[in-house]
LONUVO-644118 format. One line per field, with one value per residue: residue in three letters; chain; x, y negated, z of N, C-alpha, C, O in turn; residue number from 1. Coordinates in nm, 4 decimals, m for minus. Atoms other than C-alpha are relative to their C-alpha. Example, Ala and Ser with C-alpha at 12.3 -4.5 7.8 and 13.67 -1.06 7.14 Angstrom:
<pts>
aa: ALA / SER .
ch: A / A .
npx: 0.0890 / m0.0820 .
npy: 0.1190 / 0.1190 .
npz: 0.0000 / m0.0060 .
capx: 1.2300 / 1.3670 .
capy: 0.4500 / 0.1060 .
capz: 0.7800 / 0.7140 .
cpx: 0.0900 / m0.0770 .
cpy: m0.1200 / m0.1090 .
cpz: 0.0000 / 0.0730 .
opx: 0.1936 / m0.0261 .
opy: m0.1181 / m0.2198 .
opz: 0.0665 / 0.0899 .
i: 1 / 2 .
</pts>
This chain:
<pts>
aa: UNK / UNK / UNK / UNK / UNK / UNK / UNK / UNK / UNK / UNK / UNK / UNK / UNK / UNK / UNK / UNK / UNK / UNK / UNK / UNK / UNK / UNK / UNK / UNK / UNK / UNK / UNK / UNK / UNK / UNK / UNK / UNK / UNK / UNK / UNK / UNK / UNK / UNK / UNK / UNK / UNK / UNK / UNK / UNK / UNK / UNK / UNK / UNK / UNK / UNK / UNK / UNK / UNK / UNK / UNK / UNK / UNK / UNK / UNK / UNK / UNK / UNK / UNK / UNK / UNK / UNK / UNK / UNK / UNK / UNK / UNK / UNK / UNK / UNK / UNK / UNK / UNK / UNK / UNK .
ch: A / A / A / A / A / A / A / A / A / A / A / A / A / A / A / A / A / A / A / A / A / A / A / A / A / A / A / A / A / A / A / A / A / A / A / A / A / A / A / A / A / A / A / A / A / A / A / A / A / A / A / A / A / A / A / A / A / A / A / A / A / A / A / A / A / A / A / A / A / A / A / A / A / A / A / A / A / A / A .
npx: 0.0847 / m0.0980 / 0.0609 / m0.0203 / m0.0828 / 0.0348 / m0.0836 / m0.0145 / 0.0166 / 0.0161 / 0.0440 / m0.0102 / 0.1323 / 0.1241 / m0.0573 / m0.1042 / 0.0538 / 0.1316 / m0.0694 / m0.0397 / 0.1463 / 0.0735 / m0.0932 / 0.0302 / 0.1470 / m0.0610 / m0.0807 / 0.0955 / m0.0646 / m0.0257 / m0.0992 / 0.0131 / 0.0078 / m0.0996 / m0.0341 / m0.0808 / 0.1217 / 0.1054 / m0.1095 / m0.0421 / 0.1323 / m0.0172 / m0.0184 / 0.1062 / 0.1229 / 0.0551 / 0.1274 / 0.1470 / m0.0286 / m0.0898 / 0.1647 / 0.1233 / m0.0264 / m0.0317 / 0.0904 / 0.0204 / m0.0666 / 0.0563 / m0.1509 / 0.0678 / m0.1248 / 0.0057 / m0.0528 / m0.0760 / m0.1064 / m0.0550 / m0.0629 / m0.0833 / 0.0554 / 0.1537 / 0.1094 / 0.1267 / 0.0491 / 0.0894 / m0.0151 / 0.1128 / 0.0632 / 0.0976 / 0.0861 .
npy: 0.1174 / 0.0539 / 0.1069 / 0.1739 / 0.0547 / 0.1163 / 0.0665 / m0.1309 / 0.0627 / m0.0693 / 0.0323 / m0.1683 / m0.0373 / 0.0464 / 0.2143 / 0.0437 / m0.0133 / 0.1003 / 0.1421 / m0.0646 / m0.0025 / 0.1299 / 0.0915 / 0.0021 / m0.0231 / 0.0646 / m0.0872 / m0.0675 / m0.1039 / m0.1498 / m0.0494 / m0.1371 / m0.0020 / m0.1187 / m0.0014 / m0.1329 / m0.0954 / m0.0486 / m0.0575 / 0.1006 / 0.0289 / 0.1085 / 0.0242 / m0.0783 / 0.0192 / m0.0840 / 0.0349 / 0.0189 / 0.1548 / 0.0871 / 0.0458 / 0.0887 / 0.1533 / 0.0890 / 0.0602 / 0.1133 / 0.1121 / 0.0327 / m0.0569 / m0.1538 / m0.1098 / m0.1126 / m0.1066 / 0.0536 / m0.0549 / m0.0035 / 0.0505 / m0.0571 / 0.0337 / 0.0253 / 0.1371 / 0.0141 / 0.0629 / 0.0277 / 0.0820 / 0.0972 / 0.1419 / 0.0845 / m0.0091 .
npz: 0.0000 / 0.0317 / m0.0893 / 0.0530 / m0.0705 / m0.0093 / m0.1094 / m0.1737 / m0.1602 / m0.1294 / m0.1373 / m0.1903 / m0.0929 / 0.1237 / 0.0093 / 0.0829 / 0.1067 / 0.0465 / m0.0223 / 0.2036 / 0.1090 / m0.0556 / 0.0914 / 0.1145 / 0.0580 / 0.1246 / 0.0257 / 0.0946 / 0.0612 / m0.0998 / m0.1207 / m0.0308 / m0.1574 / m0.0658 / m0.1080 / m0.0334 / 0.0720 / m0.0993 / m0.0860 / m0.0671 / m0.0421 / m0.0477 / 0.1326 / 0.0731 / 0.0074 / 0.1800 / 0.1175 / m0.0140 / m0.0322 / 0.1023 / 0.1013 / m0.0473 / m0.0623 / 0.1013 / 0.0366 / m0.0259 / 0.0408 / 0.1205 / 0.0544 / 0.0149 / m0.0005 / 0.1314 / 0.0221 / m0.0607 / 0.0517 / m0.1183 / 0.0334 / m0.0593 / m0.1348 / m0.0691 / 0.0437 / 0.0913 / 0.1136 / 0.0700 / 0.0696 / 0.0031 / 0.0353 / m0.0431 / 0.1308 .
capx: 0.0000 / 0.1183 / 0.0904 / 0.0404 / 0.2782 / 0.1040 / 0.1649 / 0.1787 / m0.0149 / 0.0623 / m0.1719 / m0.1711 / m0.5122 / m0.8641 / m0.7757 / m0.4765 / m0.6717 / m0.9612 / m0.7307 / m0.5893 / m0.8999 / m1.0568 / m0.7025 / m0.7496 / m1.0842 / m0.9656 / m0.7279 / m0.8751 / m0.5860 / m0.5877 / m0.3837 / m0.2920 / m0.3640 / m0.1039 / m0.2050 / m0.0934 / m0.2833 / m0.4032 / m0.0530 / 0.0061 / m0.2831 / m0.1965 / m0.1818 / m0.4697 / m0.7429 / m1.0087 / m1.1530 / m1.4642 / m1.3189 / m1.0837 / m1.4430 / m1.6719 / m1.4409 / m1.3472 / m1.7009 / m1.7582 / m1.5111 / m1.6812 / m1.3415 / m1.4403 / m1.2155 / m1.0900 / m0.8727 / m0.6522 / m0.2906 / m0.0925 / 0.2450 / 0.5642 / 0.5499 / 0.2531 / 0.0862 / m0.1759 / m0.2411 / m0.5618 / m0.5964 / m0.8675 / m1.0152 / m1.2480 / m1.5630 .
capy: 0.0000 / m0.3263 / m0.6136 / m0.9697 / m1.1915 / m1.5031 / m1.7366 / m1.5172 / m1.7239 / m1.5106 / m1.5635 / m1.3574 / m1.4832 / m1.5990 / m1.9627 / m1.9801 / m1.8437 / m2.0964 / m2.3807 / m2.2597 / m2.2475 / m2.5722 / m2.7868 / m2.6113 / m2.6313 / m2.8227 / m2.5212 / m2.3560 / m2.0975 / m1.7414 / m1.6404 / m1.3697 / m1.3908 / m1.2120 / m1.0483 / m0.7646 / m0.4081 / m0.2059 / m0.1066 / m0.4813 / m0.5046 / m0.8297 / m0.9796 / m0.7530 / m0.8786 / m0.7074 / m0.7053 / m0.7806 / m1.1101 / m1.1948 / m1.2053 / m1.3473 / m1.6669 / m1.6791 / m1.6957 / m1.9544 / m2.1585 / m2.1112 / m1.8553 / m1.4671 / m1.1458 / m0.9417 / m0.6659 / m0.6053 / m0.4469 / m0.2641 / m0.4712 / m0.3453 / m0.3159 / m0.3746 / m0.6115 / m0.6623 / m0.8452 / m0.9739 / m1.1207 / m1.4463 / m1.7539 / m2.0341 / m1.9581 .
capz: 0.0000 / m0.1149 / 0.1616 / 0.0043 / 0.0579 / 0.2032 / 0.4770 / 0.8528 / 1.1426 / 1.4748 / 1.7576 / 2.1093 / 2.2041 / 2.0831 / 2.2245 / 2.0276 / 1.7089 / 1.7599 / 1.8101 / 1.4351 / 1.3262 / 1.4485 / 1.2894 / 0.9711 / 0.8677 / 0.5588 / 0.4773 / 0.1250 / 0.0489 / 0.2092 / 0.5037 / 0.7132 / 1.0794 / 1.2950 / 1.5790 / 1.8275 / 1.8080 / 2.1067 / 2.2397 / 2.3814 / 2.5840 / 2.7111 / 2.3816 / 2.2080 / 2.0257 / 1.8299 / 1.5248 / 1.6021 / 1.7879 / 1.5479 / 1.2781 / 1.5540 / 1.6286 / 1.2141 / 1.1333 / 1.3576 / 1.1718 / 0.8371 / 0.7787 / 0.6405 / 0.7185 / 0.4171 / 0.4271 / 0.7213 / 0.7427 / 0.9832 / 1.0167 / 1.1581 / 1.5245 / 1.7156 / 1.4930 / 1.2412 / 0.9645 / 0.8817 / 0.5874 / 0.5852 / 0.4063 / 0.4103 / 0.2674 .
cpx: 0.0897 / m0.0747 / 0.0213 / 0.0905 / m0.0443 / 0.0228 / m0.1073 / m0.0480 / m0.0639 / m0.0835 / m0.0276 / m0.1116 / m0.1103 / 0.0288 / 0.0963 / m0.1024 / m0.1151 / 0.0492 / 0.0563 / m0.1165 / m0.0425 / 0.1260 / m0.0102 / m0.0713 / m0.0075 / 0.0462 / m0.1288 / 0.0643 / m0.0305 / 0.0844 / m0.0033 / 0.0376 / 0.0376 / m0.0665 / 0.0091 / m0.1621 / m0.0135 / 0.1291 / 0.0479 / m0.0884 / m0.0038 / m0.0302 / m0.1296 / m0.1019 / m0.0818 / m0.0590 / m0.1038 / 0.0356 / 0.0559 / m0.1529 / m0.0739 / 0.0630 / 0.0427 / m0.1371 / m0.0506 / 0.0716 / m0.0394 / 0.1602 / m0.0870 / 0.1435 / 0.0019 / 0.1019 / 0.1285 / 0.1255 / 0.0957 / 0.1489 / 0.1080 / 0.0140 / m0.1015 / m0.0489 / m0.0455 / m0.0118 / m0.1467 / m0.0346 / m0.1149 / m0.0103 / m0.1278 / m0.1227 / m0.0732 .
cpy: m0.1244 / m0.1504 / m0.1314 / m0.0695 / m0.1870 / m0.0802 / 0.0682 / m0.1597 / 0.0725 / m0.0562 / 0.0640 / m0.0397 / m0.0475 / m0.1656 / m0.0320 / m0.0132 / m0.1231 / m0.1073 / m0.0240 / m0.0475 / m0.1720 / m0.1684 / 0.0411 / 0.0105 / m0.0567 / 0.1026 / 0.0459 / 0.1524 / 0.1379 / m0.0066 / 0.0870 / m0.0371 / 0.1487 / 0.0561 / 0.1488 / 0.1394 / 0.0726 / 0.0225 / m0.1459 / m0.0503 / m0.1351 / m0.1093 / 0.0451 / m0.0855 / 0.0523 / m0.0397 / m0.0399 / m0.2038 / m0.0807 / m0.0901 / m0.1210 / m0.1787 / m0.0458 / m0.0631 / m0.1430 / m0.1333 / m0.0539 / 0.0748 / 0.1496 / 0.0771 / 0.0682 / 0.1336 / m0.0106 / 0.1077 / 0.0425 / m0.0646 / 0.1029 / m0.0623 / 0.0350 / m0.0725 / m0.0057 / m0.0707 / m0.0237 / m0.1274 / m0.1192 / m0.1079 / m0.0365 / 0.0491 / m0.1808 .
cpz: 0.0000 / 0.0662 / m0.0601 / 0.0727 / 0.0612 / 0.1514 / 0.1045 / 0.1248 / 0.0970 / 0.1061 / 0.0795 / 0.0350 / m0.0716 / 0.0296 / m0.1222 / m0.1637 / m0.0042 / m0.0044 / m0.1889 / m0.0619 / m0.0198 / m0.1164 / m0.1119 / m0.0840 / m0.1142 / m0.0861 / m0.1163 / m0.0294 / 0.1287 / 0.0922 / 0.0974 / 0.1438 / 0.0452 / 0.1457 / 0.1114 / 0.0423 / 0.2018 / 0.1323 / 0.0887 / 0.0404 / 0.0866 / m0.1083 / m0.1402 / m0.0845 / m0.0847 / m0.1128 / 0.0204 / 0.0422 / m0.0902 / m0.1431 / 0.0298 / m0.0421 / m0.1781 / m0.0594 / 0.0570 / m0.0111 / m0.1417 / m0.0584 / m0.0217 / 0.0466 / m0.1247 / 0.0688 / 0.1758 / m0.0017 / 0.1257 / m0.0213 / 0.0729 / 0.1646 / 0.0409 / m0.0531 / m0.1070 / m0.0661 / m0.0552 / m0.1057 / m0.0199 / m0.0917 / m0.0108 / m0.1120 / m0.0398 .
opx: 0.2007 / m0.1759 / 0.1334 / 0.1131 / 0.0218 / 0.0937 / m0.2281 / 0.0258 / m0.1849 / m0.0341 / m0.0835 / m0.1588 / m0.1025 / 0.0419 / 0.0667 / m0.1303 / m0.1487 / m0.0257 / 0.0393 / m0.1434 / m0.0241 / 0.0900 / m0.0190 / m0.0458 / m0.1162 / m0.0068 / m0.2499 / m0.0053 / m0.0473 / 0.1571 / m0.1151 / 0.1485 / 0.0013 / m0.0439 / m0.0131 / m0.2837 / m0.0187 / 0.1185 / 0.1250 / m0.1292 / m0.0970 / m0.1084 / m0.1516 / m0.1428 / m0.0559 / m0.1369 / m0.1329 / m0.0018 / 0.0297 / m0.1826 / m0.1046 / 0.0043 / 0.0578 / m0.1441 / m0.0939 / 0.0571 / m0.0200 / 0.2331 / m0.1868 / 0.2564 / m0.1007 / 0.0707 / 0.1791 / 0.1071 / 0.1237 / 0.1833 / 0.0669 / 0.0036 / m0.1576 / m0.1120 / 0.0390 / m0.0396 / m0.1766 / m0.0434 / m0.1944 / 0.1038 / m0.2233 / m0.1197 / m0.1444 .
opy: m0.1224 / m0.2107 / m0.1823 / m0.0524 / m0.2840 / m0.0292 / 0.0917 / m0.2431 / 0.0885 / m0.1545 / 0.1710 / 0.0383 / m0.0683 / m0.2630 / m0.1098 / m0.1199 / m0.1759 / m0.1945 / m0.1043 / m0.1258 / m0.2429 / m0.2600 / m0.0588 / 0.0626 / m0.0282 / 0.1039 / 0.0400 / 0.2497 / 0.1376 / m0.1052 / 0.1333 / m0.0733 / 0.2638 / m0.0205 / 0.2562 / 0.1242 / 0.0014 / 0.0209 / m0.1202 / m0.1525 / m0.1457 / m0.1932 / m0.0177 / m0.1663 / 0.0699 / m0.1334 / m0.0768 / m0.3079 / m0.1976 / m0.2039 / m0.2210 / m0.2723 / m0.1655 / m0.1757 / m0.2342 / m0.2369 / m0.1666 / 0.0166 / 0.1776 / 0.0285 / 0.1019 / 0.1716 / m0.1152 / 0.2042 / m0.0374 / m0.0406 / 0.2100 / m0.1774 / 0.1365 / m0.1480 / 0.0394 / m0.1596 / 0.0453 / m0.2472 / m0.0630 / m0.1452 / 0.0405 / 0.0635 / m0.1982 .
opz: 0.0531 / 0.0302 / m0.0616 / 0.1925 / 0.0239 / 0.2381 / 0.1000 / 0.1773 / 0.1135 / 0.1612 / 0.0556 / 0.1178 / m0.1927 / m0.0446 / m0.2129 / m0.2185 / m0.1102 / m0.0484 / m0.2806 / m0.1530 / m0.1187 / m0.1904 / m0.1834 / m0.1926 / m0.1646 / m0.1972 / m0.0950 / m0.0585 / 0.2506 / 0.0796 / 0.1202 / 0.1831 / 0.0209 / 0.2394 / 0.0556 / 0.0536 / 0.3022 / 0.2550 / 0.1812 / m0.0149 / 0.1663 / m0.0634 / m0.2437 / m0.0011 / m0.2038 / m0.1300 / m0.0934 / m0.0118 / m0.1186 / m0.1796 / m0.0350 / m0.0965 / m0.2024 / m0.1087 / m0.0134 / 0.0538 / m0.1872 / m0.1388 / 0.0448 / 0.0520 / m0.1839 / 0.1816 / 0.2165 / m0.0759 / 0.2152 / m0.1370 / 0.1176 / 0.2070 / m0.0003 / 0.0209 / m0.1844 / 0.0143 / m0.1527 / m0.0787 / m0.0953 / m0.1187 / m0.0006 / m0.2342 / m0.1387 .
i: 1 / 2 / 3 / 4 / 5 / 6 / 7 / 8 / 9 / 10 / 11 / 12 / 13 / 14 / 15 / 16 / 17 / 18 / 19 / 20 / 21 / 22 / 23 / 24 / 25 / 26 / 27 / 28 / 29 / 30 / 31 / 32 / 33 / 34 / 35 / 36 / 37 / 38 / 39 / 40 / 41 / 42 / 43 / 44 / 45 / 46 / 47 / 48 / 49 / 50 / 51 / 52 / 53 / 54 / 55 / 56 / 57 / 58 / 59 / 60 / 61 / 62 / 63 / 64 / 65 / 66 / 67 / 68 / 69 / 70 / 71 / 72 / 73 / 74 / 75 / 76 / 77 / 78 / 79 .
</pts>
């Protein structure tokens, strides 16, 4: 499988991610929200959250990707 190469923004929590969200609501291009998978349960967040808090930015989820490490790739943009 062949992981796009588009710009990587890591976030460890749903604050962080909504704070992302909220400054780039402008943003049109794709991007691939980083963040850590079940094994860094400090850090974790799920799918489901990662969705809830993009929808409520007016952001969709597409495809997501396991990265090297503990961490995830989901790939997003604005609808």
């Amino acid at each position: 499988m062949i992981i796009p190469k588009l710009k990587r923004v890591k976030v460890s929590s749903e604050l962080e991610l909504r704070n992302w969200l909220a400054k780039n609501s402008e943003q049109r291009q794709e991007v691939m929200i980083v963040t850590s998978n079940k094994k860094s349960r400090d850090k974790h967040m799920s799918s489901d959250q990662v969705r809830e808090a993009l929808s409520e930015y007016g952001w969709a989820a597409g495809q997501s990707y396991t990265l090297d490490g503990n961490l995830v790739g989901h790939i997003v943009s604005h609808t």
